[in-house]
C-alpha positions in Angstrom: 3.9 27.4 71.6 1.3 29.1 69.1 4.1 28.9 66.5 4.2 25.1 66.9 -0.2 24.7 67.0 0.1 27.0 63.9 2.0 24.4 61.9 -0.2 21.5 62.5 -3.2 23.8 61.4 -1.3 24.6 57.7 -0.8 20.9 57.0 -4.5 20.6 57.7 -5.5 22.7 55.3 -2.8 21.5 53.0 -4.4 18.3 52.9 -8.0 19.7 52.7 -7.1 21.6 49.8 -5.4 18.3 47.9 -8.4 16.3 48.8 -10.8 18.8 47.2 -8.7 19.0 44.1 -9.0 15.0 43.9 -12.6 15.6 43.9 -12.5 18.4 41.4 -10.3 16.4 39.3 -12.6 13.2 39.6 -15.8 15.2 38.8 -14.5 16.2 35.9 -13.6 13.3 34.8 -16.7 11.9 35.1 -18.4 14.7 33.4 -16.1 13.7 30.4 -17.0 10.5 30.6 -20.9 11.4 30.4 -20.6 13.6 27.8 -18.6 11.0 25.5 -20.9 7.8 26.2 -24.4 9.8 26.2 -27.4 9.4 24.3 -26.9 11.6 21.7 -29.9 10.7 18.7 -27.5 9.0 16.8 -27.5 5.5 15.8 -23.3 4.7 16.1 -22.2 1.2 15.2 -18.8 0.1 16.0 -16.9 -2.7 14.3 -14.2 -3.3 16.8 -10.9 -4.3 15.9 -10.7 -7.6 18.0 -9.4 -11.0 16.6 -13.2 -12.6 15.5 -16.0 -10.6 14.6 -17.3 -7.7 17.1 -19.9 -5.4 16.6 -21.3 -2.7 18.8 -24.1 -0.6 18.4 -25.5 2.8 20.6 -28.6 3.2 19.7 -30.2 6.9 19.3 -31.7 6.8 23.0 -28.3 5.4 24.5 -29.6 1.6 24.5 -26.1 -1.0 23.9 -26.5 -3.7 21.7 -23.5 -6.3 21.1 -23.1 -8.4 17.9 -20.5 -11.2 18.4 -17.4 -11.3 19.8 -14.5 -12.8 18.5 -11.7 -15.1 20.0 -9.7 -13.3 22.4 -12.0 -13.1 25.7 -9.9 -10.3 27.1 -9.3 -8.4 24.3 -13.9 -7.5 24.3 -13.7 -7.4 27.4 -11.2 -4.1 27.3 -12.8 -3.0 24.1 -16.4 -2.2 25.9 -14.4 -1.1 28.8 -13.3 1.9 26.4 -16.3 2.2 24.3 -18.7 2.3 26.9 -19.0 4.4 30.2 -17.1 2.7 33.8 -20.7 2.4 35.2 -22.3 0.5 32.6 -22.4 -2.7 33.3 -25.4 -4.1 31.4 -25.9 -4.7 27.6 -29.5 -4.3 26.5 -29.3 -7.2 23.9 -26.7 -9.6 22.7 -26.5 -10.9 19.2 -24.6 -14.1 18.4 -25.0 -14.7 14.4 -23.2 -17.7 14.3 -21.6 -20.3 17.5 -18.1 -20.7 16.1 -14.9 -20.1 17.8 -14.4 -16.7 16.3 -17.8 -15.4 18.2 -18.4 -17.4 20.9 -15.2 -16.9 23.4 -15.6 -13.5 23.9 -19.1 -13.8 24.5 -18.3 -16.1 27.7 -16.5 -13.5 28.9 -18.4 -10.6 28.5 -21.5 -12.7 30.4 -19.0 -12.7 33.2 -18.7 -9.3 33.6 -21.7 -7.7 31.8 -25.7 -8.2 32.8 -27.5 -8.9 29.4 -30.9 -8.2 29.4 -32.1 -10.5 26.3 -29.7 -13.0 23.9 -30.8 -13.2 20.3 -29.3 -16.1 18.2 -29.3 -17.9 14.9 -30.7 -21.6 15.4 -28.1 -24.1 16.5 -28.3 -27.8 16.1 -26.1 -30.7 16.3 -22.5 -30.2 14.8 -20.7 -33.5 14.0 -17.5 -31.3 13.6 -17.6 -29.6 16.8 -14.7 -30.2 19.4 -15.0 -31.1 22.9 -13.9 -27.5 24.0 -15.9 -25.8 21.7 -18.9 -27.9 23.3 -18.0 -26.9 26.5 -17.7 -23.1 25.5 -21.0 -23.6 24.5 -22.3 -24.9 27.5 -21.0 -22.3 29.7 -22.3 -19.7 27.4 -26.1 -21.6 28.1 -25.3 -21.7 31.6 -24.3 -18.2 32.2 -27.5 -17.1 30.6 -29.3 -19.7 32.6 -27.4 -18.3 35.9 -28.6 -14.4 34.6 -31.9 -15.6 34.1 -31.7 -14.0 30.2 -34.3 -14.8 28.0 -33.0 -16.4 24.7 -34.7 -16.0 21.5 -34.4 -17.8 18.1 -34.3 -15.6 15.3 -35.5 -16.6 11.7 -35.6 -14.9 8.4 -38.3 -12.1 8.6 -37.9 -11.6 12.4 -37.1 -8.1 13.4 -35.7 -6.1 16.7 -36.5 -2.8 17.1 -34.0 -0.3 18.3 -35.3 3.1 19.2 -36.3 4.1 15.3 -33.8 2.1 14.1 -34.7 -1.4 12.8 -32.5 -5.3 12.9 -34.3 -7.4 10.2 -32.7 -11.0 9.9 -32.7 -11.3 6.0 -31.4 -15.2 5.9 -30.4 -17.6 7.9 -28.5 -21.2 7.7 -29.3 -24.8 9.1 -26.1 -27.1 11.0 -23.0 -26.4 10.1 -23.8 -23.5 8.2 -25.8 -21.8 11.1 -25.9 -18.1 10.7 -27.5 -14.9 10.8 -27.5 -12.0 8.0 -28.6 -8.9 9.8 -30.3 -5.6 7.9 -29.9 -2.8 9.9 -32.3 0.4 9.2 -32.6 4.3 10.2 -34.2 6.6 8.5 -32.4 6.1 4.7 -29.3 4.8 6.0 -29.0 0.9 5.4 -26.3 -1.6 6.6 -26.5 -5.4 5.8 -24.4 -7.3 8.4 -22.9 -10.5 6.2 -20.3 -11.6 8.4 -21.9 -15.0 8.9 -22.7 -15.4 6.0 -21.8 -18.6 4.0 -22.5 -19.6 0.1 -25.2 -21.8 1.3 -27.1 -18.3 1.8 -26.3 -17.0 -1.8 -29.4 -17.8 -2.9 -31.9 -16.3 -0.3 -29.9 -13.1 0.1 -29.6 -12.3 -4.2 -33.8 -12.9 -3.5 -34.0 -9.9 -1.7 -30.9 -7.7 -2.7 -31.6 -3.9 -3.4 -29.1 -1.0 -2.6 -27.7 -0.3 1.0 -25.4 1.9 1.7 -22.8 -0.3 4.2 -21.7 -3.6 4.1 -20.0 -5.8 6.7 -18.7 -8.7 4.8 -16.2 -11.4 4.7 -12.7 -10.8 3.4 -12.4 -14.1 2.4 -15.3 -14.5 0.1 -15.6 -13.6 -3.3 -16.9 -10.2 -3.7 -19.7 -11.6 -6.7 -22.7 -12.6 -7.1 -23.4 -10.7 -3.6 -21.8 -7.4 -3.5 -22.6 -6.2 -6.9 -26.4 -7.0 -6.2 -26.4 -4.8 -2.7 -23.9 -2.1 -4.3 -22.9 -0.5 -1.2 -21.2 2.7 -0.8 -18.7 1.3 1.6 -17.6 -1.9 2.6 -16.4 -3.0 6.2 -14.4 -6.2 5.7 -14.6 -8.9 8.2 -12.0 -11.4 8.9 -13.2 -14.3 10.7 -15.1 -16.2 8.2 -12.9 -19.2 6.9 -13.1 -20.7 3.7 -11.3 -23.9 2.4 -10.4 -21.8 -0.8 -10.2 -18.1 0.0 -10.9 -16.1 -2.4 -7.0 -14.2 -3.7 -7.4 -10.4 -3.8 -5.8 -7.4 -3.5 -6.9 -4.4 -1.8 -6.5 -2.4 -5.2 -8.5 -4.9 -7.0 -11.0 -4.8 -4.7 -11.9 -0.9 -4.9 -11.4 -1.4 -8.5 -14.5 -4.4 -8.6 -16.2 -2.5 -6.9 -16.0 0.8 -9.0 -16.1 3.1 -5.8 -11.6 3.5 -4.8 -10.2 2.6 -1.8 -11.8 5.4 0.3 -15.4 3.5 0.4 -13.4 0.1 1.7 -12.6 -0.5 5.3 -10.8 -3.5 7.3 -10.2 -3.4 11.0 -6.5 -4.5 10.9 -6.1 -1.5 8.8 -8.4 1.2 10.0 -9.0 0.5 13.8 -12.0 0.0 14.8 -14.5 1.7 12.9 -17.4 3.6 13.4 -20.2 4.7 11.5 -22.5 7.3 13.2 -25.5 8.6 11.2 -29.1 10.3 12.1 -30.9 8.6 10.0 -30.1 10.8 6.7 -26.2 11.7 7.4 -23.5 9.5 7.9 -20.3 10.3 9.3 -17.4 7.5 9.5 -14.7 8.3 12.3 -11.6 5.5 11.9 -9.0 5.0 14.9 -6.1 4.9 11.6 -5.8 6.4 8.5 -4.8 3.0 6.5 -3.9 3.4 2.8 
């Protein structure tokens, strides 16, 4: 009879014991989790590999910022599931540089599963050009802000969003079709211009104000002059998503060579991962999920 009670009583703490290692295990894993997605005093910016444009920046006192977001819905959506911890569910500001269908899908999405606590946006104003479902993207984007009761604000060149000692500055932007923003992005002396919106129409305004930077996001598809020899980065992160009726036709090889820096200053999600840049203000450190070339 006490042999039989006895067994019952083993089990029991059988269980207890796989239950507490659960816990244990669980615990841990949300101690990794912390530790990965902290604030840590760095500025990290992320230039995801998603099919559009995607941008993601930490700020040094853990604030999120998103910039864009590309044409695969899902595809974000899974992206800031990775990049950012389970229980986050709020970006502190979104950034949409320009409404096209390489930005504005994801965005929809991530307003379905993410509170944002304030949109920023280059102006938008009638396009003849636009397609029914491209209107209607863009009225759900409005009326999911609406429905989050997020304040939307109009940036123009000069207007600037600061970000914990870091510092956006919108250096140009475009009117109708060409709608877009050009971003500067500060801390300390590292300097990133964020180009990826930008179209010829902004040639002008942006050669007004070029001086050296030491990271540029820019489109693959553009010709690398008058623009990139007037920044003269130290690294350029190619984007993908600006379209151009004549593309400009160049190799990887004679694109480090244009630029006089090799192929280790040059970057392009579809061959590097995403990428990210992490700096304190004075070092910078650049962390790829490939090797590439």
């Amino acid at each position: 009879m006490s042999d039989n009670q006895a067994q019952p009583v083993s089990g029991n703490k059988q269980q207890r014991s796989r239950r507490w290692l659960l816990v244990l295990v669980l615990l841990l894993f949300l101690v990794v989790m912390w530790y990965q997605t902290r604030a840590d005093g760095m500025l990290h910016v992320l230039l995801l590999e998603t099919s559009g444009d995607a941008m993601l920046l930490k700020t040094p006192d853990g604030r999120v910022v998103l910039i864009d977001g590309g044409s695969d819905p899902s595809d974000l959506v899974l992206q800031l599931g990775h990049y950012l911890s389970p229980w986050q569910r709020t970006l502190d500001i979104m950034i949409l540089t320009r409404s096209d269908m390489e930005r504005l899908p994801a965005q929809v999405a991530v307003l379905e599963h993410y509170e944002v606590g304030l949109v920023v946006m280059a102006p938008i104003s009638g396009h003849a050009s636009m397609s029914s479902y491209h209107q209607a993207l863009q009225d759900a984007w409005f009326a999911l802000l609406q429905q989050q009761q997020t304040p939307v604000q109009v940036l123009w060149p000069g207007s600037q969003i600061p970000l914990d000692g870091a510092l956006l500055t919108v250096l140009a932007t475009g009117d109708g079709d060409t709608a877009g923003l050009v971003l500067r992005l500060d801390y300390g002396t590292f300097r990133m211009v964020l180009a990826q919106a930008a179209g010829p129409s902004l040639d002008e305004a942006l050669l007004a104000q070029a001086e050296p930077i030491t990271a540029l996001v820019y489109p693959w598809s553009r010709p690398l002059d008058p623009l990139v020899p007037a920044w003269q980065p130290h690294m350029i992160l190619f984007s993908h998503s600006y379209e151009m009726d004549d593309p400009v036709l160049m190799t990887w090889y004679e694109r480090a060579t244009f630029v006089h820096q090799g192929m280790a200053g040059l970057y392009h999600p579809e061959l590097h991962g995403t990428i990210e840049c992490i700096t304190n203000g004075q070092h910078l450190t650049v962390i790829t999920e490939r090797h590439g070339q």
